[in-house]
N, C-alpha and C positions, 0 to 999 in steps of 0.2 A: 526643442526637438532633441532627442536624447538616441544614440543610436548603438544598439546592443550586438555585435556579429556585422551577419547579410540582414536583421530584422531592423526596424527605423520606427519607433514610437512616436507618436504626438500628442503633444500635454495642449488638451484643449478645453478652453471654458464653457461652462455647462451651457448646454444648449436653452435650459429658460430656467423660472425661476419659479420656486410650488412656493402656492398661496394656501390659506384655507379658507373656510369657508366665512370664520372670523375674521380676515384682512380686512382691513380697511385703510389707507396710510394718508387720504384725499389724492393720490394721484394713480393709486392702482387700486382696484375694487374687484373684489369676488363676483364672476357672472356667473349664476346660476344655469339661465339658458343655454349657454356654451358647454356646460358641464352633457345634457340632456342630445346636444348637437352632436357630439363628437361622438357620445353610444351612440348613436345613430348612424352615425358614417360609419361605424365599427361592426355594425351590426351585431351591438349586444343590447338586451333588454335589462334592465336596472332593476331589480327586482323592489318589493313593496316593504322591505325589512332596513335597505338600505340606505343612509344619508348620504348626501352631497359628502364630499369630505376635504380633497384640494384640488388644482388645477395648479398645471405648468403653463408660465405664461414667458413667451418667447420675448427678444427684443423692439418688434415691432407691437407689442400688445395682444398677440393676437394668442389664444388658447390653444396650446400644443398636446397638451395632454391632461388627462384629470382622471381620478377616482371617487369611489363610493366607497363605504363602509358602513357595517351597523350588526347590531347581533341578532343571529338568528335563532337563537334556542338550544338547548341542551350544554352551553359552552360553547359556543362556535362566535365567533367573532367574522364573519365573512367580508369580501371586499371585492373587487372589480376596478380594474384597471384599461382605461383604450387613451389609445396616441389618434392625433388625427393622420388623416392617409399621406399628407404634404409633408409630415413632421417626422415619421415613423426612420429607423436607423440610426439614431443619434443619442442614443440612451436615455428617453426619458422615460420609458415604462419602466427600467432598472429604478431611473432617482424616486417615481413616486411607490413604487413597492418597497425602497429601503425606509421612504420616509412614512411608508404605515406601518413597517415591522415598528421602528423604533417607537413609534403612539401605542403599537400594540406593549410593547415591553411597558413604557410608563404609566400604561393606566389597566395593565393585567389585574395586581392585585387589588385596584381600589374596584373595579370592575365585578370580580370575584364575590367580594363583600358586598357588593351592593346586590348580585342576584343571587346570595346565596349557593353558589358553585363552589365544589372542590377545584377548580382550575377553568380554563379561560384556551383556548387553542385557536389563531390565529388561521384561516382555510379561505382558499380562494377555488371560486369557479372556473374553471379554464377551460377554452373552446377552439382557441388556437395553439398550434403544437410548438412555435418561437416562443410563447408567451409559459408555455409547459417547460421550454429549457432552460428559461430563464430564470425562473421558478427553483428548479430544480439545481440551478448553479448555485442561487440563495441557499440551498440548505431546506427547501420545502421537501416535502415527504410525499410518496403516491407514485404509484407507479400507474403514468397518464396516459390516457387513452380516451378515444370519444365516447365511451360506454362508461367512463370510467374520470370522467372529469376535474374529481375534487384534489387537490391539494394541500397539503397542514404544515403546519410550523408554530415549534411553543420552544424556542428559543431563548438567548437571553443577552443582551447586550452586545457581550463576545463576541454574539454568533452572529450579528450585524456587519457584515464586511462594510469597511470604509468608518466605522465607527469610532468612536475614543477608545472605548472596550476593547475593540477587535484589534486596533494596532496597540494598544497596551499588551493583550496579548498574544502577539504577533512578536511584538518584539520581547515580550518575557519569553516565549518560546527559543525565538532566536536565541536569545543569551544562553540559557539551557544547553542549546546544541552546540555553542561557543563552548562553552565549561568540557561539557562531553568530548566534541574532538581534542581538546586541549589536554583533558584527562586523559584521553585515548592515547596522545601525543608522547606525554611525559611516560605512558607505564609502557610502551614501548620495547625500552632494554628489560625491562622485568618478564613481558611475553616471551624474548627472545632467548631469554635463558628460559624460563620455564619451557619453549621448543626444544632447547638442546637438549635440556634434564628429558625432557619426555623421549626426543629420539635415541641420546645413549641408552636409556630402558631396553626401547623397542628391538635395537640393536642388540643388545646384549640378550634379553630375552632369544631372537631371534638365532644368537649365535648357540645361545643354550641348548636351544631345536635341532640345530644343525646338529651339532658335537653329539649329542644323543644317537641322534637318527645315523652319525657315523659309525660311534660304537657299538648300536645294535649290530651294524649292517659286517663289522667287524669281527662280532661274535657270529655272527650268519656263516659267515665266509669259514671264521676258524671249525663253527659244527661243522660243516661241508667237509672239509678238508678232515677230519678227525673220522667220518661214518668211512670215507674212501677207503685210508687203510685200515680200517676194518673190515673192510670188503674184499674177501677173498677173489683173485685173479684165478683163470685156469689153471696156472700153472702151483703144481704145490708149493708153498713155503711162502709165497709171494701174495703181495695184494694189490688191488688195481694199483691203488698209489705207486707201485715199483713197477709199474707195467709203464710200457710205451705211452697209455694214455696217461699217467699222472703225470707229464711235464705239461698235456696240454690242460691237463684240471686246473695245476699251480698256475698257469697263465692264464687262464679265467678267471680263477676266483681271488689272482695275486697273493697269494701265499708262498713261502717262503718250503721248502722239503723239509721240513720240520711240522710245518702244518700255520706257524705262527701270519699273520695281516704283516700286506709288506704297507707301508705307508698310505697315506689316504691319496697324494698325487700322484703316486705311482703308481697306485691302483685304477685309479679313472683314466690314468693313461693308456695304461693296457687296458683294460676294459675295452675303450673305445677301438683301441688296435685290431681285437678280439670280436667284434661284433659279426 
């Protein structure tokens, strides 16, 4: 028992053991009728393309589950799979679908050659929607439904979970993403200066904005201040600028009686004073 968190796994041996139709050993023997029994209980019919192929056979002897296979034309390799109703929850429709993928991988190409096929696709019938998921946790193709029953897979070793292949590359991958975090790892200070170099940019760019967008606003202020006394006041000789209202223009627009920008925080000061 191995326990991960709040979760508790248990490491359990396989519920029976897949024969084929080949066995022989004199003390466990291939039963046909049992294969024919248990569609039966299943309520599936075994179609006329397909062979006997293996059976799971439990500790007490007794036939837990079994398959069919055979090909049905065009490149299709089909198959069918039922558990008996006693037996069913304990994965053995998983073991015997893994254990026809991998017949399907080894005798693909010789397969191929012998009916003259460009390729060979592994497809199962499905009429139950457990038997749809499970399928589809495999890596089968089809999007399942009862109008819509077929499912495929033309995989390759790899793609055999629980396989040599698959935990070879299971664990090649793994290392991969070993190397990568560790690369990640080390370039680290190198990201962190390249963040600083990008932010001083950004900053300084941004200060560049700023300073601009001041001395326009500089030059705004000093035009303003320059049209005023040019603008004549009622009074002869004089222009608004010398009139009562040029002290309140100079503290608006923060210039100086000269016309000149009094400083930038001085100016937001009053500004705000002003409003």
């Amino acid at each position: 028992m191995k326990r991960y968190g709040r979760r508790t796994t248990v490491q359990r041996t396989p519920a029976c053991k897949i024969i084929h139709a080949d066995y022989d050993d004199g003390d466990l023997t291939f039963d046909d009728e049992a294969v024919f029994m248990v569609f039966a209980l299943s309520g599936i019919t075994v179609a006329r393309h397909e062979e006997v192929f293996s059976q799971c056979v439990d500790r007490k002897g007794s036939v837990a589950g079994v398959s069919v296979l055979g090909m049905a034309g065009g490149g299709i390799m089909r198959f069918s799979v039922a558990v008996h109703p006693k037996a069913r929850r304990k994965g053995i429709a998983r073991m015997l679908v893994l254990d026809i993928m991998e017949h399907y991988v080894s005798e693909r190409d010789e397969l191929s050659e012998a009916y003259g096929l460009p390729g060979v696709t592994l497809e199962a019938w499905v009429i139950n929607p457990y038997m749809a998921a499970l399928l589809e946790d495999l890596g089968f193709d089809g999007d399942w439904s009862p109008s819509n029953p077929m499912m495929q897979w033309d995989g390759d070793a790899k793609d055999i979970p629980g396989s040599a292949a698959w935990k070879r590359a299971k664990a090649k991958e793994a290392k991969r993403k070993a190397a990568v975090a560790k690369q990640y790892a080390a370039d680290a200070p190198m990201r962190e200066a390249k963040a600083a170099r990008e932010r001083a940019e950004f900053e300084a760019e941004q200060a560049a904005v700023i300073d601009q967008w001041r001395k326009a606003g500089v030059k705004a202020r000093e035009a303003k201040a320059q049209a005023l006394m040019a603008t004549p006041s009622p009074i002869p000789g004089y222009s608004v600028w010398d009139s009562i209202f040029g002290r309140t223009w100079r503290k608006k627009l923060n210039v100086d009686k000269a016309g000149k920008a009094l400083p930038y925080g001085q100016a937001a000061k009053q500004r705000k004073h002003f409003r």
